[in-house]
DOZATI-93853 format. One line per 2 residues: number of its first residue (from 1); for each residue x, y, z of N, C-alpha, C. Coordinates in steps of 0.2 Angstrom, whole numbers. Example, Ala and Ser with C-alpha at 12.3 -4.5 7.8 and 13.67 -1.06 7.14 Angstrom:
1	66,-28,39,62,-22,39,66,-16,39 | 64,-11,35,68,-5,36,64,0,39 .
END
This chain:
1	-21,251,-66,-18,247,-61,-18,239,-64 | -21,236,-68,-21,231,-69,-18,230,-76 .
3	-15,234,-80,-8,233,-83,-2,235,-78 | -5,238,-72,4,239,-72,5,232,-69 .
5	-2,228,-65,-2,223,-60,2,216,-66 | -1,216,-71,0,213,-78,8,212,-78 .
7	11,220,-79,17,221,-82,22,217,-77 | 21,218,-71,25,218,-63,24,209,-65 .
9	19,203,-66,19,197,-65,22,193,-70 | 21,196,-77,26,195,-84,33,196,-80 .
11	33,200,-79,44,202,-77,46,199,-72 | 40,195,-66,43,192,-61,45,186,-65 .
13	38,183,-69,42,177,-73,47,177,-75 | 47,182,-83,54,182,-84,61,183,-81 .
15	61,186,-73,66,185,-71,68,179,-68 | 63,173,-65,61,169,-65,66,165,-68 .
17	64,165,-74,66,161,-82,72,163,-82 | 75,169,-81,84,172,-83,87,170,-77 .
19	85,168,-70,89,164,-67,88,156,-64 | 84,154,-70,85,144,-71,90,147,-76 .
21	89,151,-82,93,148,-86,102,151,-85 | 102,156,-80,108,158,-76,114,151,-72 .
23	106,146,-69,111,144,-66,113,138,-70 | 111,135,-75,111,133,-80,119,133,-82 .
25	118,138,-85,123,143,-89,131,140,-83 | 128,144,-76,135,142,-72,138,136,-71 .
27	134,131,-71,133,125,-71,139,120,-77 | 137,123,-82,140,120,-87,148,125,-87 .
29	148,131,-86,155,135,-87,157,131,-82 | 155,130,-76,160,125,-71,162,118,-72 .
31	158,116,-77,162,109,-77,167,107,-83 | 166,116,-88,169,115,-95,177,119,-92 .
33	178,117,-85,187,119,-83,189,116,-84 | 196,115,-83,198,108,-81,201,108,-74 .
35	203,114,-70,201,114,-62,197,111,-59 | 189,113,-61,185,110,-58,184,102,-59 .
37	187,98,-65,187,93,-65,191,90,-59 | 197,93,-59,203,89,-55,200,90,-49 .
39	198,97,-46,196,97,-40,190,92,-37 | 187,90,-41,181,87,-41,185,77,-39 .
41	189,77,-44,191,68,-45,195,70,-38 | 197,74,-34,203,75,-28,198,73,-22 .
43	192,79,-23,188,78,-18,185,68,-17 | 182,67,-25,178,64,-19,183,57,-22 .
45	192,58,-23,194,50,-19,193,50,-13 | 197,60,-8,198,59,-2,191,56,2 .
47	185,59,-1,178,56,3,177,50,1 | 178,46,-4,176,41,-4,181,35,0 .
49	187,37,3,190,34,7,187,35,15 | 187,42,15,183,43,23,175,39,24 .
51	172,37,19,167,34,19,164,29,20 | 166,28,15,169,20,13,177,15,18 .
53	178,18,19,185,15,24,185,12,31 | 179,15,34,177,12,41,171,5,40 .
55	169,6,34,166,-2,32,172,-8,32 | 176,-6,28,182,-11,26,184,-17,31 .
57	182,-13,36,188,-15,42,182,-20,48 | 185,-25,50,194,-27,50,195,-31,44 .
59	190,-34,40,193,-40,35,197,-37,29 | 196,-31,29,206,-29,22,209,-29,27 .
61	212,-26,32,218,-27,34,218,-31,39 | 214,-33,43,214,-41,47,215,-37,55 .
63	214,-30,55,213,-26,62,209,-22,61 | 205,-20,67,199,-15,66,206,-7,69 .
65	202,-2,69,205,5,70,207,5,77 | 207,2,81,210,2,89,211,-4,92 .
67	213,-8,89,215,-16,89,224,-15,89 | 227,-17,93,234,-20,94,236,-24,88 .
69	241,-24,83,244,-28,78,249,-28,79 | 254,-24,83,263,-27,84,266,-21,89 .
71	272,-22,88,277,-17,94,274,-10,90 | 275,-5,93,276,3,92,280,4,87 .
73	280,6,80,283,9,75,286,3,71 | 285,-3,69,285,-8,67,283,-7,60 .
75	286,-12,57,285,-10,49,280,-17,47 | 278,-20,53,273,-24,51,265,-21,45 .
77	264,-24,44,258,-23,39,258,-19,32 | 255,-15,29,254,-11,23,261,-5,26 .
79	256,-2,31,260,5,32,263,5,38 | 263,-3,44,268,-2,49,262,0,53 .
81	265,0,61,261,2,63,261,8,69 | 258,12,73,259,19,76,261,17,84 .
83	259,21,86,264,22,94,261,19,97 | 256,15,98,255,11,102,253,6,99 .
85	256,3,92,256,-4,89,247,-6,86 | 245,1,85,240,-1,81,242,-1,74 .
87	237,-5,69,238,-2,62,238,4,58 | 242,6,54,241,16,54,238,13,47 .
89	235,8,43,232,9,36,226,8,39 | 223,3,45,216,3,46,215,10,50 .
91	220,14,54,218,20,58,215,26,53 | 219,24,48,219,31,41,211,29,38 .
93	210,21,37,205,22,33,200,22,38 | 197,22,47,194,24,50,192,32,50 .
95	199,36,50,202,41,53,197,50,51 | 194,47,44,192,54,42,185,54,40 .
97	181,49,41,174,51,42,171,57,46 | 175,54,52,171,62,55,174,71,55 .
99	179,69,52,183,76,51,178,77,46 | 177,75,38,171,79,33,165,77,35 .
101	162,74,41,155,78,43,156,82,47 | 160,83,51,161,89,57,163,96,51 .
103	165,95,48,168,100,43,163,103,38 | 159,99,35,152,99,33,146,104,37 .
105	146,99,43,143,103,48,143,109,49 | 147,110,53,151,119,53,152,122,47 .
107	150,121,41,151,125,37,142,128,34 | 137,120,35,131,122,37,130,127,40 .
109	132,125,50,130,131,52,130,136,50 | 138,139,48,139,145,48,136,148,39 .
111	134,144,36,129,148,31,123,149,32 | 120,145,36,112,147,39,113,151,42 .
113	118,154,47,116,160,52,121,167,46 | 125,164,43,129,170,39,123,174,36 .
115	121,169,31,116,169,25,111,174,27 | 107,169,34,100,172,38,101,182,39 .
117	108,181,42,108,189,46,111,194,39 | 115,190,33,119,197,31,113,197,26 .
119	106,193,22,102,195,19,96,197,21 | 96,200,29,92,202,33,95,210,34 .
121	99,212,33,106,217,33,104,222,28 | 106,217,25,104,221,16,97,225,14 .
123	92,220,15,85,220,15,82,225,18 | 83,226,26,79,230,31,85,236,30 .
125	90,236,29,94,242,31,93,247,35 | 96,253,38,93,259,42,99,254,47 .
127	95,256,54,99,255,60,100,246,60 | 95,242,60,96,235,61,103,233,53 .
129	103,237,50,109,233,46,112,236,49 | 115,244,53,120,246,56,122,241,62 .
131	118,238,66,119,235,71,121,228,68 | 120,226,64,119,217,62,129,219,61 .
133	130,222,56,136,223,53,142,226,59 | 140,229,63,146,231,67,144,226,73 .
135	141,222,74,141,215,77,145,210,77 | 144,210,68,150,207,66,157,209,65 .
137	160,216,65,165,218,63,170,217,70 | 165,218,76,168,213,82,171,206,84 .
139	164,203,80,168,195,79,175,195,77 | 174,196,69,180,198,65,186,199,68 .
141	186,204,71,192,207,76,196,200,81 | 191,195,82,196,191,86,195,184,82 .
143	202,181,81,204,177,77,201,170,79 | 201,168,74,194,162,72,194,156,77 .
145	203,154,76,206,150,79,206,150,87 | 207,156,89,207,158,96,200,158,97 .
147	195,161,99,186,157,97,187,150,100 | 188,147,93,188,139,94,192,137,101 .
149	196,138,102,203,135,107,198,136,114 | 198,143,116,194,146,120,188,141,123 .
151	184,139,116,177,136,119,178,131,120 | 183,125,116,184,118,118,187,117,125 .
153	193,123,126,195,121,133,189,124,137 | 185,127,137,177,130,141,173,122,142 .
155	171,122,136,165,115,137,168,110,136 | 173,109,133,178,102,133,175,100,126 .
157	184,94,122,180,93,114,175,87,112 | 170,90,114,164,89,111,163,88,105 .
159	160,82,100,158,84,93,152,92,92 | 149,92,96,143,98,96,145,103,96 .
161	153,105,99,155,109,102,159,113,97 | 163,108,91,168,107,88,165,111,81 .
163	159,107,79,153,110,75,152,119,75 | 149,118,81,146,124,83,149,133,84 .
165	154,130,86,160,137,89,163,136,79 | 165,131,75,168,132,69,161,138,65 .
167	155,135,65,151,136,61,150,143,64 | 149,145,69,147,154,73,153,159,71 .
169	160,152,70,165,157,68,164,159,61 | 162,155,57,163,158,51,157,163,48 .
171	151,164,51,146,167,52,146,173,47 | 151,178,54,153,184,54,153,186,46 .
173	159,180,42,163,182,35,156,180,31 | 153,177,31,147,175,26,142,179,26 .
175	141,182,31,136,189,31,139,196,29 | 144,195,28,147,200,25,146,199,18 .
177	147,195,14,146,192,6,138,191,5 | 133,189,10,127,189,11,125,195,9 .
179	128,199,13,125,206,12,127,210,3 | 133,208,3,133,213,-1,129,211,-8 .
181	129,203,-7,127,199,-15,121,203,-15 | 115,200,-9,109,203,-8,107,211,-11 .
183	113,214,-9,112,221,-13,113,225,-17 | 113,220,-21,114,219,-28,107,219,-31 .
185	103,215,-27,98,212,-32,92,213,-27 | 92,218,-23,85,221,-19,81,227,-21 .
187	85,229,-28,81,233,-32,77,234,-40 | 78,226,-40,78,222,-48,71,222,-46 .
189	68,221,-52,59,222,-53,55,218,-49 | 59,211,-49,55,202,-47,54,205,-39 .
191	59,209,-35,57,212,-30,54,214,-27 | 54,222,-32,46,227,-35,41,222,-33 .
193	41,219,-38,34,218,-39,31,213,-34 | 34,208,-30,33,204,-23,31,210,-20 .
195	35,216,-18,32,221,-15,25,223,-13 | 26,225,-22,20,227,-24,12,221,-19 .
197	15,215,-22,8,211,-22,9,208,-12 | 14,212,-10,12,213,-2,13,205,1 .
199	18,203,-2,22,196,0,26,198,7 | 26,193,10,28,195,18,36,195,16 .
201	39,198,19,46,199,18,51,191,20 | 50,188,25,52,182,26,51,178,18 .
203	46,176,16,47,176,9,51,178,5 | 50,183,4,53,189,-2,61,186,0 .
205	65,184,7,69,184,8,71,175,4 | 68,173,5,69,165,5,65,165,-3 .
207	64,166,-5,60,163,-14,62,168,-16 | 66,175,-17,66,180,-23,73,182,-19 .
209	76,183,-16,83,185,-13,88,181,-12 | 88,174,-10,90,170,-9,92,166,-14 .
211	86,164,-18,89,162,-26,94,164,-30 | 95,172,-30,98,174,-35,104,176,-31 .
213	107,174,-25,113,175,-23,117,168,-21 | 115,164,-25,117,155,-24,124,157,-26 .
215	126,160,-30,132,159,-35,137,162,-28 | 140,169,-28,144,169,-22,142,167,-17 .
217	137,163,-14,137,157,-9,138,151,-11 | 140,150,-15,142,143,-16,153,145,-16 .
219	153,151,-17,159,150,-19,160,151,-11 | 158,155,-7,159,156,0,160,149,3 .
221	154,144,2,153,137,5,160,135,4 | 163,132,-5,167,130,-3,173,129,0 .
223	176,141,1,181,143,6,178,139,14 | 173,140,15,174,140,22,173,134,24 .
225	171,129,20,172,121,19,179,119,20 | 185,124,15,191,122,17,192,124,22 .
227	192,129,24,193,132,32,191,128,39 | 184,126,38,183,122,43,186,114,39 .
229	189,111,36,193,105,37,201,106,41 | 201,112,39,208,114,42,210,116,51 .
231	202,121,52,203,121,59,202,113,59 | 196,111,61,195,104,66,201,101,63 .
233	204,101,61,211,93,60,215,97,65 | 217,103,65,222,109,66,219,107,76 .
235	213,108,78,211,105,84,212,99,87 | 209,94,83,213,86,82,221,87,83 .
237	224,90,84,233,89,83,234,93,89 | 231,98,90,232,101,96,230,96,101 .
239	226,91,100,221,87,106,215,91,110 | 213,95,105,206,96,107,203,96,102 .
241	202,92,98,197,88,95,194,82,96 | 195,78,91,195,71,94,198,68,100 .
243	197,63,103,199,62,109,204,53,108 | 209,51,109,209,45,110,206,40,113 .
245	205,35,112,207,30,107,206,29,99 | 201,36,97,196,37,90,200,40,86 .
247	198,36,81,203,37,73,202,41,71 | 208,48,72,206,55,66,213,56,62 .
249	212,59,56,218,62,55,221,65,55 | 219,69,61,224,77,64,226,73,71 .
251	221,68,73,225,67,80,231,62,77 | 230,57,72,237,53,69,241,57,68 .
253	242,61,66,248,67,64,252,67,70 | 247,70,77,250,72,84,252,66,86 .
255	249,59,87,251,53,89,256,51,86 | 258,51,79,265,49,77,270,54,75 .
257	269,59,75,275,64,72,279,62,77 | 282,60,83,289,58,85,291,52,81 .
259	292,49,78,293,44,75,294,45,65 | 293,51,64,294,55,58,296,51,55 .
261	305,51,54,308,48,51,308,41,54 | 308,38,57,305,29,56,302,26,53 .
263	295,28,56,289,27,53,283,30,51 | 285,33,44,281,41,41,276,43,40 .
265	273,34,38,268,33,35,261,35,39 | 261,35,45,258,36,51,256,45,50 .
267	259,48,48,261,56,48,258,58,40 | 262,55,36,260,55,29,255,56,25 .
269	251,50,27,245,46,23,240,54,27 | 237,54,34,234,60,34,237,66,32 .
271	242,68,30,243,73,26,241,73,21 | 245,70,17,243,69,10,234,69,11 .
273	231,63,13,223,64,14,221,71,13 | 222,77,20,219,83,20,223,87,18 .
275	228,86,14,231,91,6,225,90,0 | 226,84,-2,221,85,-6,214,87,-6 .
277	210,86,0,203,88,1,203,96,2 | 208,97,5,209,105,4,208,107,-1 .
279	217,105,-6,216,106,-14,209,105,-19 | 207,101,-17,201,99,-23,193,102,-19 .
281	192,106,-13,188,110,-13,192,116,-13 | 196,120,-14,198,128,-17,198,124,-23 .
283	199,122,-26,199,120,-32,192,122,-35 | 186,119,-32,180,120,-32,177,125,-32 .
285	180,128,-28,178,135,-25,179,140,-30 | 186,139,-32,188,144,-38,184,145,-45 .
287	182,138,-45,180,137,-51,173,138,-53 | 170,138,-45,161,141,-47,163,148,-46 .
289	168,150,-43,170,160,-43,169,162,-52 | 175,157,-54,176,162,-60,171,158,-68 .
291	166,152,-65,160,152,-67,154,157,-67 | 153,159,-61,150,164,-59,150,169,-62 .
293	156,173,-61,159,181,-66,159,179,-73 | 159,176,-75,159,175,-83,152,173,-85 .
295	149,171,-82,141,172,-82,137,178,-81 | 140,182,-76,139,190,-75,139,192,-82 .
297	147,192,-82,150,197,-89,145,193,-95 | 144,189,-96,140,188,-102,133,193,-101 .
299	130,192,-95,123,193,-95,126,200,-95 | 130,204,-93,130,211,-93,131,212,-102 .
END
């Protein structure tokens, strides 16, 4: 018993040690892309304007975000100004802070509760993964978008609200990846042997399960990061996001698309903004994926 107890604490190491130097390994294949570069320099201009953009103001452009500058569609200023004669360069540099923390957020949630239930799934198997998984083939079944729409007209648009129904929606699809990652690597030895020395499963889950499934969670993370910037804008446009008078980029859209061809720039600038952050996290995404798999492929 005390070589095999020996043999079981060496291999926990060594697996240990083969996944610091795994993530390692991923690490560097992702930034030796040249995707992952662009995706990266795309990302954080669009964040560093949503950030950084609501300090600016009003001493760059001489208006705060809901301050009066001229008539309605006026080519007064940098970009003119929107339907009710605010500035649309102060509105745009206000406009998108909270669209990438609300988009953040909801993406948080629904990895903690994805993460939680599909490596709970995997793990205990028998009826409770039966039940977890056809709980979610439910969710699944009713479109994400409709969910959302649903709950904002139910409790009204709410920042909590906007978070919350994003993040629960994406749940369902993360524990499905949760699960499968997880069962991959529920029967590797580092397992065993925690087994063995009678480690409470909630651990086992979180220090030995959890580590070695970062790789398709991070590529999941940053799919459903672009998904949640797309619904919340995609809600903001419909008017059940943000509410006016408050600067977002999906309600700018809604507020000035009648004026298209006038004055575009109002319409434009948040497109262009969440084209790019979209683009530069799949960009991200893609490129810790096929990080990841050529990591596999070597290690296999």
């Amino acid at each position: 018993m005390p070589q095999t107890d020996g043999l079981s604490a060496q291999e926990l190491m060594r697996s240990k040690d083969a996944g610091s130097e795994r993530r390692s390994t991923v690490l560097t294949r992702f930034w030796s892309q040249r995707q992952a570069k662009v995706g990266v320099i795309l990302t954080a201009i669009v964040v560093l304007f949503a950030f950084v953009g609501p300090f600016l103001l009003p001493w760059l452009t001489g208006y705060s975000a809901t301050e009066f500058a001229a008539r309605p569609f006026q080519s007064d200023g940098l970009f003119g100004t929107d339907n009710l004669g605010r500035d649309v360069w102060s509105r745009f540099l206000a406009g998108g802070l909270n669209l990438i923390i609300f988009s953040v957020l909801a993406t948080l949630v629904g990895l903690v509760l994805g993460i939680a239930f599909g490596m709970t799934a995997a793990y205990a198997g028998g009826w409770l993964d039966s039940l977890i998984m056809r709980a979610n083939d439910v969710l699944l079944a009713v479109p994400q978008l409709v969910v959302a729409l649903l709950a904002v007209t139910v409790l009204g648009p709410q920042p909590w609200v906007l978070v919350i129904v994003i993040g629960v929606t994406h749940a369902p699809r993360i524990a499905r990846v949760a699960r499968s990652a997880a069962l991959n690597v529920i029967n590797e030895d580092y397992i065993r042997a925690a087994e063995m020395y009678a480690m409470p499963r909630a651990r086992i889950l979180a220090r030995e399960i959890m580590p070695n499934i970062t790789g398709p969670m991070a590529v999941e993370a940053g799919l459903r990061l672009t998904y949640s910037i797309g619904a919340i804008a995609s809600l903001s446009f419909l008017g059940l996001g943000m509410q006016p008078p408050a600067a977002d980029w999906g309600l700018m859209i809604n507020e000035n698309r009648i004026a298209l061809s006038l004055e575009p720039a109002g319409v434009l600038l948040p497109v262009l903004a969440i084209a790019l952050l979209t683009i530069g996290t799949n960009l991200i995404a893609d490129s810790i994926a096929h990080a990841s798999a050529n990591t596999n492929a070597g290690g296999q």
